[in-house]
Every structure is written in structure tokens, then in C-alpha cells.
N, C-alpha and C positions, 0 to 999 in steps of 0.2 A: 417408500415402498411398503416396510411393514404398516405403517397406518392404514396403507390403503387396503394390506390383506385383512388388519383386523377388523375396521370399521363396520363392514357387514355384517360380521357377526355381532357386534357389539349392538348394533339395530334387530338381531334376530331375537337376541337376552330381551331387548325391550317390547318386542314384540310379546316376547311368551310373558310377560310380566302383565303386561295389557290384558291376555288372554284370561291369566287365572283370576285378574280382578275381573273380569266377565263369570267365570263360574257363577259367582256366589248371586247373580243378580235376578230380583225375583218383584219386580213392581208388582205393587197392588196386591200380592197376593199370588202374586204368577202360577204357583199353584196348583191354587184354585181348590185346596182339599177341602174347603167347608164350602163347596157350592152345591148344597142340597135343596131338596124339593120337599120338606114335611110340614104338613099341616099341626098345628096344636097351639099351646100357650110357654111361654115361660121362653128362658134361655137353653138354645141347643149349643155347646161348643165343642171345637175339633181341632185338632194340631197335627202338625205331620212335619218330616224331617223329609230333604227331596235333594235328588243330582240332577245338575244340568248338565250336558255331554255338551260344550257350544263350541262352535269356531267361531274366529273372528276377524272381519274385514272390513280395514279404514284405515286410519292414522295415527299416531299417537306423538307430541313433541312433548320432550322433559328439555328444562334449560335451552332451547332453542335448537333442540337436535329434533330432524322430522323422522321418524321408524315407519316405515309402511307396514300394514300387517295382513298378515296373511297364514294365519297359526290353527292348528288342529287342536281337538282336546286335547291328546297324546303327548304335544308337546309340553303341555305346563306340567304333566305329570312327574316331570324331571326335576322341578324345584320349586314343590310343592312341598311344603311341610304341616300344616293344617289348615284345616278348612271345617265350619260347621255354618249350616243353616236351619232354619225352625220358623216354622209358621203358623200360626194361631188366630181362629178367627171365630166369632161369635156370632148368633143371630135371635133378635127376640121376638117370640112372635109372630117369627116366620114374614118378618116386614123390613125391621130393624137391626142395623149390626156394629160391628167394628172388625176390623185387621190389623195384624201387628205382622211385621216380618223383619228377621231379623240373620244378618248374615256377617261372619268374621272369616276372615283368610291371611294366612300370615308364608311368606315364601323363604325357602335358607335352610340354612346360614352361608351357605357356597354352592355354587354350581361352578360345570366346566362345559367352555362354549366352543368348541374346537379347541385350534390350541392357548386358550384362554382361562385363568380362572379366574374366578368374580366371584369375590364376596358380596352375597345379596341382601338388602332389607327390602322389604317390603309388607306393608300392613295395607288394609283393607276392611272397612268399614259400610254395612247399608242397612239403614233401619227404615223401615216406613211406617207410617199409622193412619189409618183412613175410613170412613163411613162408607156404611151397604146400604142403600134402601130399594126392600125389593116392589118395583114400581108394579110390576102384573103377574098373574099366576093362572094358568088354564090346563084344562085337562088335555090330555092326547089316549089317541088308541093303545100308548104303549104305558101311559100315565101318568104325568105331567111337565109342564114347563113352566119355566120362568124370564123373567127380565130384570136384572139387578144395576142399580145405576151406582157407582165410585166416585170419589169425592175423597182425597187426602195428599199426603205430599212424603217426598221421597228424598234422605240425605243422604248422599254420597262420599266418602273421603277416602280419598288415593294417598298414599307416601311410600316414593321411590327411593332408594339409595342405592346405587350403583358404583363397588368401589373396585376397581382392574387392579389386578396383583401384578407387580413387578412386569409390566408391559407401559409404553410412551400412551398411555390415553389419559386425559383427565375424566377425574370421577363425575357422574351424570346426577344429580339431587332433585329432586321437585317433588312437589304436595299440593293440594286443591281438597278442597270440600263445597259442598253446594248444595243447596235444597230446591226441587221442583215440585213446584203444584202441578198434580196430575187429576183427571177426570177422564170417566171412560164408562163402558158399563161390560155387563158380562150375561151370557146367555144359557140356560140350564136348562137339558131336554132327556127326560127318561127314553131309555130304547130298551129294544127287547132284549131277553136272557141275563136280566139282572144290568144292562148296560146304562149307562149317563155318558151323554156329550155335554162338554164345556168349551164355550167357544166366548175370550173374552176381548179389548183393545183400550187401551188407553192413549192418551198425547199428556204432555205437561213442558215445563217451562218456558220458552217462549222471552228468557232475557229479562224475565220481570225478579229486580233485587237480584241480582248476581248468579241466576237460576244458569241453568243449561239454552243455548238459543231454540234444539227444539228436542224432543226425547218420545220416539213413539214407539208404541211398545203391542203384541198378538201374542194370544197363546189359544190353543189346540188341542185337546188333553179329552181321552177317552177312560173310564173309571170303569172299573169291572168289583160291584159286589156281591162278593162269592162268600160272605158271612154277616151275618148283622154286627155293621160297625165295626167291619176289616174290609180294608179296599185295593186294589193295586191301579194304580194310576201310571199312562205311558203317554206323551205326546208330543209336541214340536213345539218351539218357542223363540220369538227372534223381538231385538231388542236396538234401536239405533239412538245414539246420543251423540248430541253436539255440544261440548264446550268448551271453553276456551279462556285463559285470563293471560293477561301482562304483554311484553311484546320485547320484540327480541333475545337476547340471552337469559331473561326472567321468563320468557313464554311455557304457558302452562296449556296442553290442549288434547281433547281426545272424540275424536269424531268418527265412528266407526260403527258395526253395525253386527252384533253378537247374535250367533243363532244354532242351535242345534234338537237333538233329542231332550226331554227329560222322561226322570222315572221318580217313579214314588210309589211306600209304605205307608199306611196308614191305620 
């Protein structure tokens, strides 16, 4: 009987653990802070540091337990204890590029989940690195656009540890990492009153080498520059990943489908 009260809860912990490994997630450049439109020579570069507000809904199994998810921002902010992300990307020429993105999250040292306390680990890992080349460039009435095609690949690593204080559960463990090649392009259009839209998409892994079976990824993002070379960026962003490794009580799996607001400084 008590199993059965606390078992839920113990799937709600893993859900919000899911959750705040979705924060930090930013394919490709997700972004999108150096997707500018200028004409000239040489290297331009740009960094920015950004929040993903996301929910998240799918699945998540650690050790062969299934947790459905179903979590708000709100909730990881409970047992959350750091989180940084940073993105940086380069372009030469106005043709040529690179992106680096880089995201750490770390969750703890305790939460309490009703009547439950749970000592927490969890760390969080996402790096990606990938080529820009921007394929076409043309003017507009508001002045100009572009077409940018992506090409890089994206590693992931999850590690859970989930330890139930003085309650009948056994502890929940599991870890995965994984690399997906991604491809995708992105699209850059000046509008008026100092505005840019970015509208970008990518897909990648696909099972090839241990990768994710499929990971598709949009993002949305309106950019207001209101100084030369200060921006404020707001927009929508949604993110689904499929993967999975081992099988039965080794099973390692997370298929679900992240998406909320972002904001961004720059």
C-alpha cells in the first residue's frame, strides 16, 4: 500500500529531472544570436548567454522504470541548483562560419517530493560544434535576407541518481551519452523598426553509430535592435528526441518532445 502511494511521486522526481535536462537544450545554435545579415570582409563574432522557459511531454525510463512526463518549467525550478548556457558563433565573409554551444546543468543535493525525501544527482551535459554556409543573400523593402544551410553534430549526456531516504523504494541509477549528426538550415529576414526574424529547423540522428533513432528540432525567435550591437531576443522553441539503449532492467530511454518560450541578452 505504501509503494503504491509513493510510486507516483517517485515518477513525478523523474519526470522533473527530464525536464531540467531539457532546459539547457539549444541544437545548432538554437539561439540563433549570430544570425545576422552584413555585408563586408573579414570575421564577425557574437555570443550570448539565453533561457529556455520549456515544458515537457513523452517518456523517460531510467533502470527499466517508465515515468510519463508531463512537467512545467516551474517545476524543475525546485531542484534546480545550477545551470549555465553560452553560445558563440562566427561568420567569415558573410558566407562562411562555425557554432559552438555549450550547456551544463547540475540538480541537488535533496529535494522533497511529497512525503518523500530524495537525495538527488544529477548532471547534464550538451555540447555541439557545426558549420554555417550561407547559401543566398538578397535584398527586401525592409533590407535584407538570407539562407543559411547547418551541418554539425550534437552530444548529449544524462546521469541520474536517484537515492529514497528511509522509504521501502529501491534507488533509480542510469546514464547515456550520445552523439547526433544534425543538418538543417536557417532563415534571416530584416523587418521594419530595427526588427529581424529567424526562423531555423533541423533533423539528425536517425540510429546511425549509437546516435538518437530521430531528433527534430524549430525554433522562432524575433530580435529587436535597439543599439548597435545590443539585442533582445524572445521566441518559441520545440525540440523531440528519440533514444534509447539496453533493455529491460538496464534500459536506458528518453523520447519526448521539449518546447516552450525563450529569451535572450545579447
Amino acid at each position: 500500500m505504501l509503494k503504491k502511494f509513493l510510486e507516483p511521486r517517485r515518477n513525478s522526481t523523474l519526470a522533473a529531472l527530464c525536464m531540467a535536462a531539457s532546459l539547457g537544450y539549444a541544437p545548432t545554435g538554437a539561439a540563433e544570436p549570430s544570425a545576422t545579415i552584413k555585408a563586408g570582409e573579414g570575421w564577425e563574432f557574437r555570443t550570448s548567454a539565453y533561457l529556455w522557459m520549456a515544458n515537457i511531454n513523452g517518456t523517460q525510463t531510467v533502470q527499466g522504470q517508465v515515468a510519463d512526463l508531463d512537467v512545467s518549467f516551474s517545476d524543475v525550478l525546485n531542484v534546480l541548483d545550477f545551470a549555465a548556457e553560452m553560445h558563440v558563433e562566427a561568420l567569415k565573409d558573410n558566407k562562411w562560419g562555425f557554432f559552438i554551444d555549450g550547456t551544463y546543468l547540475k540538480l541537488g543535493p535533496e529535494a522533497t517530493d511529497g512525503p518523500i525525501d530524495i537525495r538527488i544527482g544529477y548532471k547534464y551535459w550538451l555540447w555541439e560544434l557545426g558549420g554555417v554556409y550561407r547559401a543566398k543573400t538578397w535584398s527586401t523593402s525592409n533590407g535584407h535576407a538570407a539562407v543559411d544551410l547547418l551541418l554539425g553534430g550534437r552530444y548529449t549526456s544524462m546521469d541520474v541518481d536517484l537515492d529514497f531516504q528511509e522509504v521501502p523504494l529501491p534507488d533509480a541509477n542510469g546514464s547515456a551519452s550520445w552523439t547526433d549528426l544534425i543538418a538543417g538550415a536557417r532563415l534571416v529576414m530584416d523587418l521594419p523598426s530595427n526588427w529581424t526574424l529567424v526562423l531555423r529547423g533541423d533533423v539528425g540522428g536517425f540510429g546511425i553509430g549509437g546516435s538518437s533513432d530521430l531528433a527534430a528540432h524549430g525554433v522562432l525567435v524575433a530580435r529587436w535592435n535597439f543599439k548597435p550591437d545590443w539585442n533582445l531576443m524572445a521566441g518559441y522553441r520545440a525540440l523531440y528526441q528519440d533514444y534509447q539503449k539496453g533493455s529491460g532492467a538496464n534500459k536506458f530511454a528518453y523520447d519526448a518532445t521539449t518546447h516552450g518560450p525563450l529569451l535572450y541578452r545579447f
